[in-house]
C-alpha positions as CSV (number, residue, x, y, z in Angstrom):
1,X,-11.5,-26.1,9.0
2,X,-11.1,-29.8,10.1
3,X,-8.5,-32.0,8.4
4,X,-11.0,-34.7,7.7
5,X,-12.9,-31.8,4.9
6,X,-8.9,-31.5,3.5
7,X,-9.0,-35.4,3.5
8,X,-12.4,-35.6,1.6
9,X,-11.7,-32.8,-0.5
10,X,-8.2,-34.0,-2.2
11,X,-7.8,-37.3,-1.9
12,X,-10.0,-39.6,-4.6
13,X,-12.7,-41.3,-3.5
14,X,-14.6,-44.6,-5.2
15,X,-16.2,-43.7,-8.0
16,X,-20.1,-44.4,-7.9
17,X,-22.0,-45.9,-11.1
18,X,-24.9,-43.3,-10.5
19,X,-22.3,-40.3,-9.9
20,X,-23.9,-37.1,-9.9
21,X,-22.1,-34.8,-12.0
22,X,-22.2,-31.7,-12.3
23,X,-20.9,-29.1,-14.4
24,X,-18.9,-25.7,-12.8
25,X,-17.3,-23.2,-13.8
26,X,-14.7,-21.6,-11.4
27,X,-13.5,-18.1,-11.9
28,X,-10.6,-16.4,-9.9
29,X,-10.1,-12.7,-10.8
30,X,-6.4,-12.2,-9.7
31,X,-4.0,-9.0,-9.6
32,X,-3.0,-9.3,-12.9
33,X,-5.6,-11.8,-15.0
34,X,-8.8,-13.9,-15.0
35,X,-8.1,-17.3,-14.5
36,X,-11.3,-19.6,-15.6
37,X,-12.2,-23.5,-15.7
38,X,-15.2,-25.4,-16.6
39,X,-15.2,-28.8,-15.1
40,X,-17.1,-32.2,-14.4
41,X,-17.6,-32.5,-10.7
42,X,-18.9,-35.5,-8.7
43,X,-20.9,-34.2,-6.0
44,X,-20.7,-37.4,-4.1
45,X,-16.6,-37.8,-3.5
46,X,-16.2,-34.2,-4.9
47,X,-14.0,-35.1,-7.6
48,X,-12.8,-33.2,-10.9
49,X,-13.9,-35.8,-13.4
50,X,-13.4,-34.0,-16.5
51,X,-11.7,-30.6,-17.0
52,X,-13.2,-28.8,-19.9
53,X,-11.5,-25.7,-20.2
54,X,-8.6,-24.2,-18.0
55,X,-7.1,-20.5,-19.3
56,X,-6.8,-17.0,-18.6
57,X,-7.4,-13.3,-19.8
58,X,-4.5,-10.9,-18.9
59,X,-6.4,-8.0,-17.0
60,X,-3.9,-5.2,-15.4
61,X,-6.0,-4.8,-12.1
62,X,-2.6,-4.2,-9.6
63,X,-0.7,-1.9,-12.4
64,X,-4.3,-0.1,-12.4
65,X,-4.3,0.4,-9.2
66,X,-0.6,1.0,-9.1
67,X,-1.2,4.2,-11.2
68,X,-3.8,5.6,-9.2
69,X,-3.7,8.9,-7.0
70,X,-7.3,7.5,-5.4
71,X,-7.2,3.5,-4.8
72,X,-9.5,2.6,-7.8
73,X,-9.6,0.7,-11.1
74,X,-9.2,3.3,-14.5
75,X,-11.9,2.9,-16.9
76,X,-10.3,1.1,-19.3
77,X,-9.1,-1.5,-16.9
78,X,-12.6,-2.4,-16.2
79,X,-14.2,-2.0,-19.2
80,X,-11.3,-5.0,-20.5
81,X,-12.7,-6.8,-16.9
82,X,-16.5,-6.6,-18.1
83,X,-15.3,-7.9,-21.6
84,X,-13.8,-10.5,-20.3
85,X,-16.5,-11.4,-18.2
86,X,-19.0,-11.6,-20.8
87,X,-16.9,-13.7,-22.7
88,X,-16.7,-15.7,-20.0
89,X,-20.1,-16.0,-19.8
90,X,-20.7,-17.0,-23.4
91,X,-18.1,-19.6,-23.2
92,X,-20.0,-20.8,-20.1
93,X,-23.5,-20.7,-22.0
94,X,-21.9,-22.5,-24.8
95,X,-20.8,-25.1,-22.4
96,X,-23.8,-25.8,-20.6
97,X,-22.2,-24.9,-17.4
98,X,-24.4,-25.7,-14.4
99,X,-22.9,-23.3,-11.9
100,X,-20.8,-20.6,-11.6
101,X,-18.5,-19.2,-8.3
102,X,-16.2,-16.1,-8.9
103,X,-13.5,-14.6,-6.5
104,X,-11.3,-12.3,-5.8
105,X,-8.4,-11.5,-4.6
106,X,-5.7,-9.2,-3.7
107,X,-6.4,-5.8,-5.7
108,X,-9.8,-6.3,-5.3
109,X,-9.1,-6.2,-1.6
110,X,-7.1,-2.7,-2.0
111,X,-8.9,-1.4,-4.3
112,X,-11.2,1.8,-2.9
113,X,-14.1,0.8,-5.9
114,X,-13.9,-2.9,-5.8
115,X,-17.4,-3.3,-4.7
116,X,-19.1,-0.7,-6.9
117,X,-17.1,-2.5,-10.0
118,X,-18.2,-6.0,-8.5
119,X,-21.9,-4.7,-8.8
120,X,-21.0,-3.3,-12.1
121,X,-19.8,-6.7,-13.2
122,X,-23.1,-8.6,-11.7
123,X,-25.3,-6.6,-13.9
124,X,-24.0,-6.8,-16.6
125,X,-23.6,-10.7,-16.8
126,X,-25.5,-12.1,-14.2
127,X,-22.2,-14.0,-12.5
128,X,-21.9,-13.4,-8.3
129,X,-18.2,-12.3,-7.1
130,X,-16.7,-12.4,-4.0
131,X,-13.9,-10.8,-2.6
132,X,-12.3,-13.9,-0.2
133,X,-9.6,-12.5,2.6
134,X,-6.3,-13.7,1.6
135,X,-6.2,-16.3,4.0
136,X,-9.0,-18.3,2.0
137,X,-7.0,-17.3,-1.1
138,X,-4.0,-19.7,0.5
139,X,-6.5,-22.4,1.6
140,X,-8.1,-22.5,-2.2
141,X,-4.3,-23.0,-3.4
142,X,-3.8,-26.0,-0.7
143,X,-6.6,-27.8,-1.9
144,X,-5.7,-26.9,-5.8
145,X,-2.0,-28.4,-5.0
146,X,-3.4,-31.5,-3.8
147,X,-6.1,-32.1,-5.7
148,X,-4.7,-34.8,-8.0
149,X,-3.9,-37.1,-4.6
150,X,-0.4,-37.4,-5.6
151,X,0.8,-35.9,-2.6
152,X,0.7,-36.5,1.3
153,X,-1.8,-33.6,2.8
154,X,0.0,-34.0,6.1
155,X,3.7,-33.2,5.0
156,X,3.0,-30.4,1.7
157,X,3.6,-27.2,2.4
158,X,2.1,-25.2,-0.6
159,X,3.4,-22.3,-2.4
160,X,1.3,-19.5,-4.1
161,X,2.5,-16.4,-5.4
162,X,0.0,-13.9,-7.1
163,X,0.9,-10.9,-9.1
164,X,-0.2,-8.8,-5.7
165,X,0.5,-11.3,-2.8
166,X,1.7,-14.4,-1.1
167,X,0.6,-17.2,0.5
168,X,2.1,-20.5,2.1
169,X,0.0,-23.1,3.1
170,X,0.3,-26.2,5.3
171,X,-1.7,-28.3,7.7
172,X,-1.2,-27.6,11.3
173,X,-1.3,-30.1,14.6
174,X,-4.9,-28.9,15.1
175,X,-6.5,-30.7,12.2
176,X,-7.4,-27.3,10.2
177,X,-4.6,-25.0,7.6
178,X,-2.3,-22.5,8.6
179,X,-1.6,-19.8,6.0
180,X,1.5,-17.5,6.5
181,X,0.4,-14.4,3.9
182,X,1.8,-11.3,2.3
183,X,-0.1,-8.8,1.0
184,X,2.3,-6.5,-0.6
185,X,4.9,-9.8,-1.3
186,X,3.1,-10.3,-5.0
187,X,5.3,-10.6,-8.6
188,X,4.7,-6.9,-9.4
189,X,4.7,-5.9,-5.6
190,X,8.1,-7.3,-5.1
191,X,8.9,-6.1,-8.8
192,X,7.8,-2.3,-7.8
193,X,9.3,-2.6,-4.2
194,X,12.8,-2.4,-6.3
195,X,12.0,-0.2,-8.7
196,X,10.7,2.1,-5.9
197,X,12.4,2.0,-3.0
198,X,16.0,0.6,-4.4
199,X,16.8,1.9,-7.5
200,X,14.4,5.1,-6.5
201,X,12.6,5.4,-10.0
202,X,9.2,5.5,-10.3
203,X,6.6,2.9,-11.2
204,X,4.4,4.8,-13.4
205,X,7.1,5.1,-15.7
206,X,9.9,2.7,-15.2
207,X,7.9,-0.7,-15.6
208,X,11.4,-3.0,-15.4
209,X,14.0,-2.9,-12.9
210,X,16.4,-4.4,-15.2
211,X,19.0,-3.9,-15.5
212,X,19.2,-4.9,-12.0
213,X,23.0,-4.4,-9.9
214,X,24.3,-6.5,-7.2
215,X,23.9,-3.2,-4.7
216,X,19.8,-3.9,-6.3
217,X,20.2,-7.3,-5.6
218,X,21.6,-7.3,-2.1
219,X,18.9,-5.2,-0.9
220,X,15.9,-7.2,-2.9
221,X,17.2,-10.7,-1.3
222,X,17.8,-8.7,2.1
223,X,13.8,-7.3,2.3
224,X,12.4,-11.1,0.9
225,X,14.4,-13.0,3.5
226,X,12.8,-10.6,6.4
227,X,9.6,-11.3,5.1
228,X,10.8,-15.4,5.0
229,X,12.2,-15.4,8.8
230,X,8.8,-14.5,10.2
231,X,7.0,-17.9,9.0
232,X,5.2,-19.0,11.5
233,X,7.1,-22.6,13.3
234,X,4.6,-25.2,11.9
235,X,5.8,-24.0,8.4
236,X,9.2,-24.1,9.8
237,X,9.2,-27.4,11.3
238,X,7.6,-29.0,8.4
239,X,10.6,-27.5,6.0
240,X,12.8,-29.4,9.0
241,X,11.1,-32.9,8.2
242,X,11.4,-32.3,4.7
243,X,7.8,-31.6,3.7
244,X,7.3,-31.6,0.2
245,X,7.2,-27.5,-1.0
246,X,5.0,-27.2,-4.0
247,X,4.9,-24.3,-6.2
248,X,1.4,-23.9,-7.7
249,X,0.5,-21.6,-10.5
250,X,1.7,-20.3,-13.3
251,X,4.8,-18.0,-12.2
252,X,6.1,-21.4,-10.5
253,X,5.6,-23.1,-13.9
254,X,6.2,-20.9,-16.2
255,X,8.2,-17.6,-15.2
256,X,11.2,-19.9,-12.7
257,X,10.4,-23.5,-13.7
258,X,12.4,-23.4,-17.0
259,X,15.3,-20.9,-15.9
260,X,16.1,-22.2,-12.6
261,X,15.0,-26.0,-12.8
262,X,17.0,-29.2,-11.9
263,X,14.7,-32.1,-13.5
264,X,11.1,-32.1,-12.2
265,X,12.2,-29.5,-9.0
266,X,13.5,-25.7,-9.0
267,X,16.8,-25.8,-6.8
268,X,19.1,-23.1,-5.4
269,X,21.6,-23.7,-7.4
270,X,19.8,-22.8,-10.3
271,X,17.7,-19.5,-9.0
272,X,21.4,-18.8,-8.2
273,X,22.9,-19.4,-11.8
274,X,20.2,-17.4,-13.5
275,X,20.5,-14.1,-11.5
276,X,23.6,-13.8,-11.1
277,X,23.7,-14.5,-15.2
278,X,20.8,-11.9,-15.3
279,X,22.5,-9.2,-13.4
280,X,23.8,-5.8,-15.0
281,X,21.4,-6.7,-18.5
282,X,18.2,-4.9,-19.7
283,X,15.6,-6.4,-20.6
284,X,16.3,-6.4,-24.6
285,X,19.7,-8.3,-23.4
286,X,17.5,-11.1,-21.5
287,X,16.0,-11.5,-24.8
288,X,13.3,-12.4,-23.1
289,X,9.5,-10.6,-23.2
290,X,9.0,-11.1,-19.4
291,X,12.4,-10.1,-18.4
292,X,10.7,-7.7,-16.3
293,X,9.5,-9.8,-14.0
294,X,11.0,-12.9,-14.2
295,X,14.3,-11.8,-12.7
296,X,12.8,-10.4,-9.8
297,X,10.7,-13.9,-9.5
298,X,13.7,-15.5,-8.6
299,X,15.5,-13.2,-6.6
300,X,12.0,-13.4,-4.6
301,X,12.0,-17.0,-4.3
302,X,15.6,-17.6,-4.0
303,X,15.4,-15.3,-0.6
304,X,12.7,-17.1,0.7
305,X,14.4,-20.4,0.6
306,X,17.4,-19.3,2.1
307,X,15.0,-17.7,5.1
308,X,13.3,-21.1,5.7
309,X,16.1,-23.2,4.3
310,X,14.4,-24.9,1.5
311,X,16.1,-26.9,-0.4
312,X,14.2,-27.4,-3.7
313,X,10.4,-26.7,-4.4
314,X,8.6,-29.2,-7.2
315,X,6.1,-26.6,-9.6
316,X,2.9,-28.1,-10.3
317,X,1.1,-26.9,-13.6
318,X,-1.9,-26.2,-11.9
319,X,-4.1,-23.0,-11.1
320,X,-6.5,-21.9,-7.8
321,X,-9.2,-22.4,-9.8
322,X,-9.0,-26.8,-9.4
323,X,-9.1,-26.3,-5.6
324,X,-11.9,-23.9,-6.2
325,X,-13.7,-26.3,-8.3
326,X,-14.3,-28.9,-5.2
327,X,-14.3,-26.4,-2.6
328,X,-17.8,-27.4,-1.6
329,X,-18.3,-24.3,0.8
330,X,-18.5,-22.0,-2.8
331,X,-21.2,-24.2,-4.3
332,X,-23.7,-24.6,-1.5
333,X,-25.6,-21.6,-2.2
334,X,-24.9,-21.2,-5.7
335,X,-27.4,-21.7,-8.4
């Protein structure tokens, strides 16, 4: 993908007095939710012009698959998906929306059913999903990141972390994206990795690994910084120049953004500060109702910045769904 498509498809362009605008709906079924927005779109500079609506249904896709003996969804996991599809589809209807793309993502990747629930899903409401490798996942959360044309395409390196994987995300020297991914490197992936092979329990029926000990937190920080070291150099050299890291989504935002913040950026310092306060507590100690998996969010992060020796990251309240919203690719074809 050539860097003058990232160019046009992040950075504003002149607005045109006979714009023609058209209204989308992006959809990005993820691990662990739905994530949906309805938007105005200039066709012409491919520009968000208005958002309409930008939320999410929590749907349990990776902790469905994560109690499975055979790879596929439970029945209840996907009757909640077709619900929330055809509500989807109502709120679309009711908003005169012009076009529709769906993807998805990692557990749709694992799972042994996705497609027979995919055609399940198409039936029923009439809405086209695709299942996008993961290294289209990281590109979709570059050109979300930079959507706004706040930041310098060139020097961001971008940040995504799903429930089931990981992407990071920067331009390379030959004009297209490089993605460095991890498939099993998710929120709950990470989150089950301790609960499974550190503390030894299992995941069907331990769903925290609070309260989590410094042995537990030594071996965590000692698998994530593994992963880390292997990023491939133009990531690397980038974190040398001091690229601009952006954290995108809502874990950034909202699960280590308020515990581990220093002004507008998440620093080291402060990952640090929280875990270590975190350490040795259960969950109903953390007074906190996502205790479960906001401790091992940071312990996640924090090892990865110490493998590629970044210093701070700046969250952006944003979703995949804004860079799939101008992705012009997805809306070719689509009626």
């Amino acid at each position: 993908m050539r860097f003058y498509l990232i160019i046009f498809f992040v950075i504003s362009a002149f607005s045109q007095v006979n714009a023609d605008i058209e209204r989308r709906a992006a959809i990005d079924i993820g691990s662990g939710g739905t994530k949906v927005a309805i938007a105005d779109v200039d066709t012409e500079t491919n520009q968000i012009v208005q958002v309409i609506l930008d939320t999410s249904f929590p749907v349990p896709y990776q902790a469905s698959l994560d109690k499975s003996t055979d790879g596929t969804f439970d029945r209840e996991t996907k009757d909640l998906g077709i619900k929330v599809f055809k509500e989807i589809k109502e709120i679309a209807d009711q908003h005169q929306v012009q076009k529709i793309v769906a993807i998805a993502t990692s557990a749709f990747r694992k799972a042994n059913d996705s497609k027979a629930f995919i055609t399940e899903i198409e039936k029923q409401t009439k809405i086209h999903v695709q299942i996008i490798p993961q290294r289209e996942e990281g590109e979709i959360a570059f050109f979300s990141a930079l959507a706004s044309g706040e930041y310098n395409p060139k020097e961001a390196i971008v940040w995504d972390i799903g429930t089931g994987s990981l992407q990071i995300t920067t331009a390379n020297n030959n004009e297209g994206l490089t993605v460095y991914m991890g498939e099993q490197m998710g929120s709950v992936a990470f989150k089950n990795y301790i609960v499974d092979a550190i503390q030894e329990n299992d995941i069907e029926d331990t769903i925290s690994p609070n309260p989590i000990s410094e042995e537990d937190l030594r071996a965590a920080d000692s698998y994530a910084r593994a992963f880390g070291r292997k990023a491939y150099p133009i990531i690397k050299e980038k974190i040398r120049a001091q690229g601009t890291v952006l954290g995108i989504g809502r874990l950034f935002y909202h699960s280590i953004r308020p515990y581990a913040s220093e002004g507008e950026v998440i620093t080291r310092s402060g990952l640090r500060n929280f875990i270590e306060s975190s350490l040795n507590k259960t969950d109903e100690e953390l007074h906190n109702p996502f205790a479960h998996l906001d401790v091992s969010n940071c312990i996640l992060t924090l090892a990865i910045m110490k493998a590629l020796h970044i210093q701070e990251i700046r969250p952006i309240e944003t979703t995949t769904t804004r860079g799939l919203l101008i992705s012009s690719s997805y809306w070719m074809t689509e009626k």
